[in-house]
C-alpha positions in Angstrom: 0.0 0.0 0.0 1.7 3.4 -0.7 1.1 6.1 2.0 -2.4 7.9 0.8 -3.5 4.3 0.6 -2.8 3.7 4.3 -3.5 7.2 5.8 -7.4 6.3 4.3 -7.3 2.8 5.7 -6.1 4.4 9.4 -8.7 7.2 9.2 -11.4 4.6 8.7 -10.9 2.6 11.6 -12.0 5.6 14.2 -15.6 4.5 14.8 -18.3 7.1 13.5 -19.8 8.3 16.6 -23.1 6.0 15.8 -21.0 2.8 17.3 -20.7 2.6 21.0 -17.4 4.2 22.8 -16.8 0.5 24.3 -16.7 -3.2 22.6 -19.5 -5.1 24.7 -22.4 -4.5 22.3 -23.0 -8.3 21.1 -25.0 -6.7 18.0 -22.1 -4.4 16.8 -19.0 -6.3 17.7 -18.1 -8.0 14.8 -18.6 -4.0 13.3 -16.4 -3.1 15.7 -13.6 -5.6 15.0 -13.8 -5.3 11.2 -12.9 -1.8 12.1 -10.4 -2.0 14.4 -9.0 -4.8 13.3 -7.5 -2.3 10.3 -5.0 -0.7 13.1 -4.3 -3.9 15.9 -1.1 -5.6 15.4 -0.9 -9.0 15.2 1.2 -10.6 17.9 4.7 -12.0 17.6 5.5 -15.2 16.8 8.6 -16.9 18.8 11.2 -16.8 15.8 9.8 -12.4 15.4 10.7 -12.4 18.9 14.4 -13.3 18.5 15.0 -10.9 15.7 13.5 -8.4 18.3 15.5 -8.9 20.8 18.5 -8.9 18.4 17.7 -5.1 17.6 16.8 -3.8 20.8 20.4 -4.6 21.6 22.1 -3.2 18.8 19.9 0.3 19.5 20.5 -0.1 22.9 24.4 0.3 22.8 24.3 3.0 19.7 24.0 6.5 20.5 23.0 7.6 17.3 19.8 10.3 17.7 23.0 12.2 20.2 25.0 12.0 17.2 22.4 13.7 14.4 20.1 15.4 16.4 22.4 18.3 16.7 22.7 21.7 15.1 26.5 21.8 15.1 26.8 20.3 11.6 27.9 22.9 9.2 25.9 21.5 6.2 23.3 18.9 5.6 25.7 16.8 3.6 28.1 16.2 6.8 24.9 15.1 8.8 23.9 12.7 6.1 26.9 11.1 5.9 27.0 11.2 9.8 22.9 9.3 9.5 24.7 6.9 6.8 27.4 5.9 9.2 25.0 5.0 12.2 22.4 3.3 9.9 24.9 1.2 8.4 27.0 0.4 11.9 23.7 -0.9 13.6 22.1 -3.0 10.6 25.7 -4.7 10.4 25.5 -5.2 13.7 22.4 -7.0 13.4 23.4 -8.8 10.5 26.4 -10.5 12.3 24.6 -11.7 15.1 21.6 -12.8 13.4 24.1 -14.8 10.4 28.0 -14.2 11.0 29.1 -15.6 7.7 26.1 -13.0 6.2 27.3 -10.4 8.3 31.2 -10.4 7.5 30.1 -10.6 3.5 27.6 -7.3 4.4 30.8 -6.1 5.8 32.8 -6.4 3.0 30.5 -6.0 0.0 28.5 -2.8 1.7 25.7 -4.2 -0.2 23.1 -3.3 2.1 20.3 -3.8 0.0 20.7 -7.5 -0.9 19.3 -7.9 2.7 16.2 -4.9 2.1 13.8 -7.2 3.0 15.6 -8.5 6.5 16.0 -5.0 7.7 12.7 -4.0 7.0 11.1 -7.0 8.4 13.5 -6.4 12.0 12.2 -2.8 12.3 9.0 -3.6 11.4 8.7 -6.5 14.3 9.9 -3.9 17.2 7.6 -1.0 15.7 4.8 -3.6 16.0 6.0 -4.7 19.6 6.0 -1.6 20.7 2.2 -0.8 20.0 0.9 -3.5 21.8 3.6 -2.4 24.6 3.4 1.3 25.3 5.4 0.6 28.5 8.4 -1.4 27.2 11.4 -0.2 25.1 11.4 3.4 27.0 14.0 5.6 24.3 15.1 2.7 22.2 11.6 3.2 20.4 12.6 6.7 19.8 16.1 5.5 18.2 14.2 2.9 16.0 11.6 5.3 14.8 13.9 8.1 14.4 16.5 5.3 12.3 12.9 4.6 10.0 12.4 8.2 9.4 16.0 8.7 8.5 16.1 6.3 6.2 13.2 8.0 4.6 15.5 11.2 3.3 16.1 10.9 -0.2 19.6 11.6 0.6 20.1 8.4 2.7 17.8 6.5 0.9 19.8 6.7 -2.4 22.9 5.9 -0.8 21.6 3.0 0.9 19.5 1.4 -1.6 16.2 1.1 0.2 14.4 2.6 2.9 13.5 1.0 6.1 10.0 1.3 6.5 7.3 -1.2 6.1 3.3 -1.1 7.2 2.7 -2.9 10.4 1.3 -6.2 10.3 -2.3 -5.8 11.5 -4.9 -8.1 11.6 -7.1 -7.2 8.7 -4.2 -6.9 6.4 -3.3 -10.3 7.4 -6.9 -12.1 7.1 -6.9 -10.1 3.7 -4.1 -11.6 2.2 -5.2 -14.8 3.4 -8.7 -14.3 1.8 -10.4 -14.9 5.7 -11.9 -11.6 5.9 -15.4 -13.4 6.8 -13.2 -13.9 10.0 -13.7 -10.6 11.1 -17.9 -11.3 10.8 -18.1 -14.5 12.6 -21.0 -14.4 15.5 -18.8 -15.9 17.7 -16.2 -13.1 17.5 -17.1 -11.6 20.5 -17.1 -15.0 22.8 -13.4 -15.4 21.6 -12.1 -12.6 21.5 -13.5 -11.2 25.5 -11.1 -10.9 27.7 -12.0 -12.7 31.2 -11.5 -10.8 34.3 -12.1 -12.1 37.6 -13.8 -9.2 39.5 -14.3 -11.1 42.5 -16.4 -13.5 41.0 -16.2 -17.2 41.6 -13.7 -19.7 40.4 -16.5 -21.6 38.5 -17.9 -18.8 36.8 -14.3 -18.0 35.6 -14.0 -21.0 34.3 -17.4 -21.4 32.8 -16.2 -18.5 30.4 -13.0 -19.6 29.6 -14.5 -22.7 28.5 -16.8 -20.6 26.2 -14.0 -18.7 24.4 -12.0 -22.0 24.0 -15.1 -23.2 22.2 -15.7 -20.3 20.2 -12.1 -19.7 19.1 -12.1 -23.1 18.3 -15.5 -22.9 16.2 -14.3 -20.0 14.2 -10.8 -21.7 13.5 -12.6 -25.2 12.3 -15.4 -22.6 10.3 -13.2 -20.8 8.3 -10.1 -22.5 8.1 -9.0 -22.9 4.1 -5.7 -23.6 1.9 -4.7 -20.2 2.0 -5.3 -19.7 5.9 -4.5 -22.5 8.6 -6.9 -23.1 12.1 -3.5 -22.0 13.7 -3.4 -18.9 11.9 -6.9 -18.0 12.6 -6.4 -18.8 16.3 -3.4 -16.0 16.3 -5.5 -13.9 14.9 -8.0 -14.0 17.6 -5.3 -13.8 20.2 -4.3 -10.4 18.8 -7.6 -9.2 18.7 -8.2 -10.3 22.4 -4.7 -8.7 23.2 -6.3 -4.8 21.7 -9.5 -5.6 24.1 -7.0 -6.2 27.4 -4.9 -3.2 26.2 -8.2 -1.1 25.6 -9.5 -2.2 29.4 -6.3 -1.1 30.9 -6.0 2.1 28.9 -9.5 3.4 29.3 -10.9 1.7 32.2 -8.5 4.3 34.6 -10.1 7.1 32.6 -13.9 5.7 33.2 -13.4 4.3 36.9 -12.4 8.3 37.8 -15.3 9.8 35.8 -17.6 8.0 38.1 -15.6 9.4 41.2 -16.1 12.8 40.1 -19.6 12.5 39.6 -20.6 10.7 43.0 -18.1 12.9 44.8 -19.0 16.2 43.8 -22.0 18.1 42.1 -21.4 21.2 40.0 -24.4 23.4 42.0 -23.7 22.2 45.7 -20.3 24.0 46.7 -19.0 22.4 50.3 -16.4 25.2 51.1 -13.7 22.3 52.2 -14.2 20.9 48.5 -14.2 23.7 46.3 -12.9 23.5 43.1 -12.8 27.0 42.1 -9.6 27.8 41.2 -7.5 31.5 40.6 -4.2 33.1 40.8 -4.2 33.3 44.4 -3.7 29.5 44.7 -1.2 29.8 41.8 -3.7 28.3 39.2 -3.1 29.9 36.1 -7.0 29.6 35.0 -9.6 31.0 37.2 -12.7 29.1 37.0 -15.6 29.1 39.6 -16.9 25.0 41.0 -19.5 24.8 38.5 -17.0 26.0 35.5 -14.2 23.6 37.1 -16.1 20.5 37.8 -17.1 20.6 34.0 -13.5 21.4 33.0 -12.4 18.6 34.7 -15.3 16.3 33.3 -14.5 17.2 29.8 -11.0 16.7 29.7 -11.7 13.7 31.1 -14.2 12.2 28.7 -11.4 13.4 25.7 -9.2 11.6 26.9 -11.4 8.4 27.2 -12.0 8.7 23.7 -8.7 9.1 22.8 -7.7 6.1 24.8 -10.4 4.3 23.0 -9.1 5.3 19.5 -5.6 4.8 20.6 -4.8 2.0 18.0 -6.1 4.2 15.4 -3.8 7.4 16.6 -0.7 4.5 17.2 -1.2 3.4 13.4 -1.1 7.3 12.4 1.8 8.0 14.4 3.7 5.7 12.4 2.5 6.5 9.5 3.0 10.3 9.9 6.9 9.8 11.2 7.8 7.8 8.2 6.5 9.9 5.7 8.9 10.9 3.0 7.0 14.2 1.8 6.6 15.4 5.0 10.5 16.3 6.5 11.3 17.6 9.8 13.6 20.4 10.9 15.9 20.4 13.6 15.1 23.3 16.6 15.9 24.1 20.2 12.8 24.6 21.9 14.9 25.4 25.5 13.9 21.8 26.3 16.4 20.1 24.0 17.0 19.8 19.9 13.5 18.1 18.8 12.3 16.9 15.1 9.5 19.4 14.4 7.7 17.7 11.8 4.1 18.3 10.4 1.2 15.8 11.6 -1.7 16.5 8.9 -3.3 12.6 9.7 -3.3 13.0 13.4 -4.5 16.2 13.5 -7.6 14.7 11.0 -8.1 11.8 13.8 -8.0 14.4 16.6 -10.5 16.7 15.5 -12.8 14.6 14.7 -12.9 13.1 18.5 -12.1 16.6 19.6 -15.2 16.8 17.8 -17.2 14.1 19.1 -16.1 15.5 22.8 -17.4 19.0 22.2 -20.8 17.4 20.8 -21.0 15.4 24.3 -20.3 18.0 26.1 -22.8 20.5 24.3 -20.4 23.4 25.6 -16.9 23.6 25.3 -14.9 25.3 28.3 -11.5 26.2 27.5 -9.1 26.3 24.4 -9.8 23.8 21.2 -6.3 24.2 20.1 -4.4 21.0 19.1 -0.8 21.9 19.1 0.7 19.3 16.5 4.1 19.6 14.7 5.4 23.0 16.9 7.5 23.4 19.8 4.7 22.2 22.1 4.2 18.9 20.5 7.1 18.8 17.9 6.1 15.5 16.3 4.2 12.4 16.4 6.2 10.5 18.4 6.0 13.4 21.2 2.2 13.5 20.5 1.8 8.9 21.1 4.0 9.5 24.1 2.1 12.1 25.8 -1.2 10.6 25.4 0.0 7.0 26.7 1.0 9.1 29.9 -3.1 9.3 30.8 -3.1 5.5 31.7 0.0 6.2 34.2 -1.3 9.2 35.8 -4.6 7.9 36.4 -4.0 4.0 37.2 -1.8 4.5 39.8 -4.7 7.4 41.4 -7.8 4.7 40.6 -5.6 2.0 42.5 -5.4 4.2 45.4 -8.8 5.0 45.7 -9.5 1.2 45.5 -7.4 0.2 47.8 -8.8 2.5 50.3 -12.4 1.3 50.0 -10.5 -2.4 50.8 -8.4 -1.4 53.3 -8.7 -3.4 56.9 -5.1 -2.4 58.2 -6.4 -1.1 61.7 -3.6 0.3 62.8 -3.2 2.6 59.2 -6.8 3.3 59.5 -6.3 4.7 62.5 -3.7 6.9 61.2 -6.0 8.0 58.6 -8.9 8.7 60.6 -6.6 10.4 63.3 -4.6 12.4 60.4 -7.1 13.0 57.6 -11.0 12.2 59.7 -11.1 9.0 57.6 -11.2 7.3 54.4 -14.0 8.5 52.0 -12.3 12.2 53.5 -9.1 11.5 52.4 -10.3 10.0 49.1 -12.8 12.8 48.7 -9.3 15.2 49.8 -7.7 13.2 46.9 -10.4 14.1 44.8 -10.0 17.8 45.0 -6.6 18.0 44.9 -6.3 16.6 41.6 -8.9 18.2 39.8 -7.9 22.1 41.2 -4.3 21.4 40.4 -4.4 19.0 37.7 -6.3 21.0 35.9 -5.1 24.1 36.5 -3.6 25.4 33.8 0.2 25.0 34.8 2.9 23.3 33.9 5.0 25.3 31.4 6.2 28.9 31.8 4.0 29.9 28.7 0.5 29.9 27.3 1.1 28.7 24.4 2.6 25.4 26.2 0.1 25.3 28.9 -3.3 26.8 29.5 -7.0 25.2 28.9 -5.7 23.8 25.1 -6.4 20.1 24.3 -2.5 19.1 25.0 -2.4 21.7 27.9 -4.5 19.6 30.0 -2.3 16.7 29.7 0.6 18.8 30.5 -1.1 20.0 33.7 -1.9 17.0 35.1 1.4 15.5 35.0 2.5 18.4 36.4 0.4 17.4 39.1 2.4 14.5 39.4 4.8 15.5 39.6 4.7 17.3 42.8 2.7 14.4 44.5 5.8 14.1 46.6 4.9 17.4 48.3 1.1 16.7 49.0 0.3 15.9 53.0 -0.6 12.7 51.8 1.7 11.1 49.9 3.2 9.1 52.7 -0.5 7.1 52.5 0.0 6.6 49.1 2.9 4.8 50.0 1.0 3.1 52.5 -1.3 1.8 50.6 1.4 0.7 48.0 1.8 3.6 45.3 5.3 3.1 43.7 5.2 6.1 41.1 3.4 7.1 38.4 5.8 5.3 36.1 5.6 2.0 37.3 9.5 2.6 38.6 
C-alpha cells in the first residue's frame, strides 16, 4: 500500500460516533472488529521475537539520535553522511549476530540492499511490539523510529538502496491476504475474543467462560479455516484481537473508573467550602474558574481523553504512518527543552479533530481552548504527540488504584492513622479528589501559554505536572502506605 492508501485505511478505523465508545455490544461487535481490526497488530511469533531482541540490543548500545540530532553540523551533507554511518553500523551489527558468515560478506561487499527485506522486516517487528507495549522499550523506540524516518531522506535512501519502513502487520491486512476476511464477521467473534477478568467473582464462573472462548475460538478456527489460511493462523489472529481488548480495558478503564468518582463525589451546584474546586491566581492556578466551571472542565478533559484512549490504536497506526512519511521532513530546533524533530502531523490532527469533535458534541459546551498543538515546539512530532497521550493510563491508574485500595483497606492500625490524620477514608479520598482536579487541571505546567493553559495538549501537560509534585502533598506518605510506587511504574 503506498502512504495515501494507508493514511485512508487508518482514518477509517475511528468509529463514526453511531457505534458505542466500548466493545461489549454483542449486535455491533463483529462492526467493531472489522474496524479496528485495520490498526491492531498482530502478535509476535517466537522466531519475530528473537530478531527483536537482536535489535533492541544493537539500538541499545548505539547512540545515534545524540549523534544527528544536533545543530552543530555545518551542512546537511556532513549530517547525512554522519545518519549513513549509524544506519549502516547498527544493521551490520544485526546482521552478524543474526548470520556471522552473512554479516562479515555485508561487511565487506556494503551491499546493504541485498538484505532490504531482512532490515525491514526487523524494524518492522519492534515498531509492532512496541504498540501492543506502550510501557516497554522506553527511548530505544525513539532511536528505531527516528533510524525509520532517516532512512526516509532521499539523501540516505539513495545511498543505501532502500528505505527501512514497512506497514505494520495488522490483523485485517493479514486475514486479507489470506482471503479470511469473513473472520472478522463470525457471530462468535465476541465470545473469543472477550477478555476474562475475575472481579471477585467465583472460580467456577471463571471457568465457565473460559470454556466458552476455547469453544468459540475453536468454532471459528474449524469454520473458516481454508488452503490459504491454517486453524493455527486463525487462532493467532483472535489472540491479537483479544490482546487490543486487554490493552483497551487497561487504557481506558483508569479514565472511566475516575469519571464515576467525580460524579458521585462532587455536584457542579452544591459547593461544600472544604471541597471547592474553584480555582485562581491566588492558589497559583493559572486559570480561574468558579466550581460549576471547574467540575465541567475537569469532566470534559476527562471524557477526551477516554475517547482518545479508545481510539488509541487508530492514533498509534497514524503515528507511524506520519513519522515515516517521505514528503513530510522535519527540521531540527531548540525549543529550550532540547533539539527536537519538528515535523508536520496533517493525519493526526484529521483523527484528533474529529474526537475533539465528538467531545465537544458530548459536552454540548466547550470550556477552554480547542487548540491542538501538532508539529510545533509544544508537540514537535508524532512521536511526542503517542508518548504524551500514553501518559493518561499512568497518571490515572496508579490514582484509581489508590482510591480502590482504600475502599479495601482493613489495616487497623493505618486506618487509624487515617482517621486520626485526615477524619477517615472517604475524607481523604474525597481530599484526593479535590486535589487533583484544582491542580491537575489548573492550567500550569509550562512557563507559557502557548505550552500550557486550557488547550487540548495543555490539560495533559497540567496534570502531569500534578504528578509531579505528588511528593509534596500531605498525603503522599499514604500513598505509600497503601502501596503507590510512582506514576511510572519505577
Amino acid at each position: 500500500m503506498n502512504t495515501e492508501e494507508l493514511r485512508e485505511l487508518y482514518l477509517s478505523s475511528i468509529l463514526p460516533e453511531s457505534l458505542p465508545d466500548n466493545h461489549k455490544s454483542t449486535e455491533n461487535a463483529p462492526c467493531f472488529m472489522s474496524q479496528r481490526s485495520k490498526v491492531i497488530p498482530v502478535r509476535l511469533e517466537y522466531q519475530e521475537r528473537k530478531l527483536l531482541h537482536l535489535l533492541v540490543a544493537a539500538l541499545d548500545v548505539c547512540d545515534y539520535t545524540d549523534t544527528v540530532d544536533t545543530l552543530r553540523f555545518s551542512s546537511k551533507a556532513k549530517r547525512t553522511a554522519q545518519q549513513l554511518k549509524g544506519i549502516t553500523s547498527v544493521l551490520a551489527g544485526i546482521m552478524i549476530a543474526y548470520d556471522y558468515k552473512a554479516g562479515q560478506e555485508l561487511l565487506e561487499s556494503k551491499d546493504f540492499e541485498k538484505y532490504a527485506g531482512f532490515f525491514q522486516d526487523v524494524f518492522e517487528i519492534g515498531r509492532r511490539y512496541k504498540v501492543l507495549n506502550p510501557n516497554r522499550l522506553g527511548s530505544t523506540y525513539g532511536k528505531l523510529m527516528y533510524f525509520v524516518q532517516d532512512s526516509m531522506c532521499p539523501e540516505v535512501q539513495e545511498n543505501l538502496g532502500f528505505n527501512l519502513f514497512k506497514p505494520i502487520l495488522t490483523v485485517y491486512e493479514y486475514l486479507k491476504d489470506r482471503k479470511a476476511l469473513k473472520v472478522l464477521e463470525d457471530p462468535y467473534i465476541t465470545n473469543a475474543t472477550i477478555e476474562i477478568v475475575a472481579g471477585g467473582r467465583s472460580r467456577s464462573a471463571i471457568q465457565k467462560d473460559i470454556k466458552t472462548k476455547e469453544r468459540s475460538v475453536e468454532t471459528i478456527a474449524k469454520r473458516h479455516a481454508s488452503s490459504s489460511i491454517t486453524k493455527d493462523q486463525i487462532r493467532w489472529c483472535l489472540y491479537s484481537l483479544a490482546d487490543s481488548n486487554s490493552y483497551l480495558r487497561f487504557n481506558r478503564d483508569p479514565v472511566a473508573k475516575l469519571i464515576d468518582m467525580v460524579k458521585q463525589n462532587f455536584s457542579p451546584d452544591t459547593v461544600d467550602d472544604e471541597f471547592s474546586l474553584a480555582i485562581d491566581a491566588a492558589n497559583g492556578s493559572r486559570l480561574q474558574h468558579n466550581h460549576y466551571k471547574q467540575y465541567h472542565y475537569v469532566l470534559q478533559s476527562l471524557n477526551l481523553w477516554l475517547l482518545i484512549m479508545g481510539e488509541i490504536f487508530s492514533l498509534w497506526a497514524l503515528s507511524d504512518l506520519e513519522l515515516t512519511n517521505p514528503d513530510v521532513q522535519y527540521e531540527l530546533v531548540d525549543n529550550n527543552q532540547g533539539v527536537h524533530r519538528i515535523q508536520a502531523c496533517p493525519n493526526i490532527r484529521i483523527a484528533m479533530e474529529r474526537i475533539l469533535s465528538r467531545a465537544q458534541r458530548q459536552a454540548g459546551s466547550w470550556i477552554g481552548d480547542s487548540t491542538i498543538h501538532l508539529g510545533d515546539t509544544a508537540v514537535p512530532n508524532a512521536l511526542l504527540f503517542i508518548d504524551k497521550y500514553m501518559q493518561v493510563p499512568r497518571i490515572l491508574t496508579p490514582l484509581v488504584l489508590f482510591f480502590e485500595e482504600l475502599d479495601s483497606l482493613h489495616d487497623q492500625a493505618l486506618l487509624r492513622y487515617i482517621e486520626t490524620a485526615f477524619g477517615g477514608k472517604e475524607y481523604l479520598k474525597k481530599m484526593v479528589l479535590t486535589d487533583f482536579m484544582r491542580f491537575g487541571f489548573d492550567g500550569s505546567g509550562a512557563d507559557n501559554w502557548f505550552d500550557a493553559g486550557s488547550c487540548i495538549d495543555g490539560r495533559l501537560t497540567s496534570a502531569w505536572n500534578w504528578a509531579n509534585s505528588i511528593h509534596t502533598k500531605d498525603y503522599y506518605r499514604v500513598l505509600l502506605m497503601t502501596g503507590f510506587l510512582s506514576f511510572n511504574g519505577e
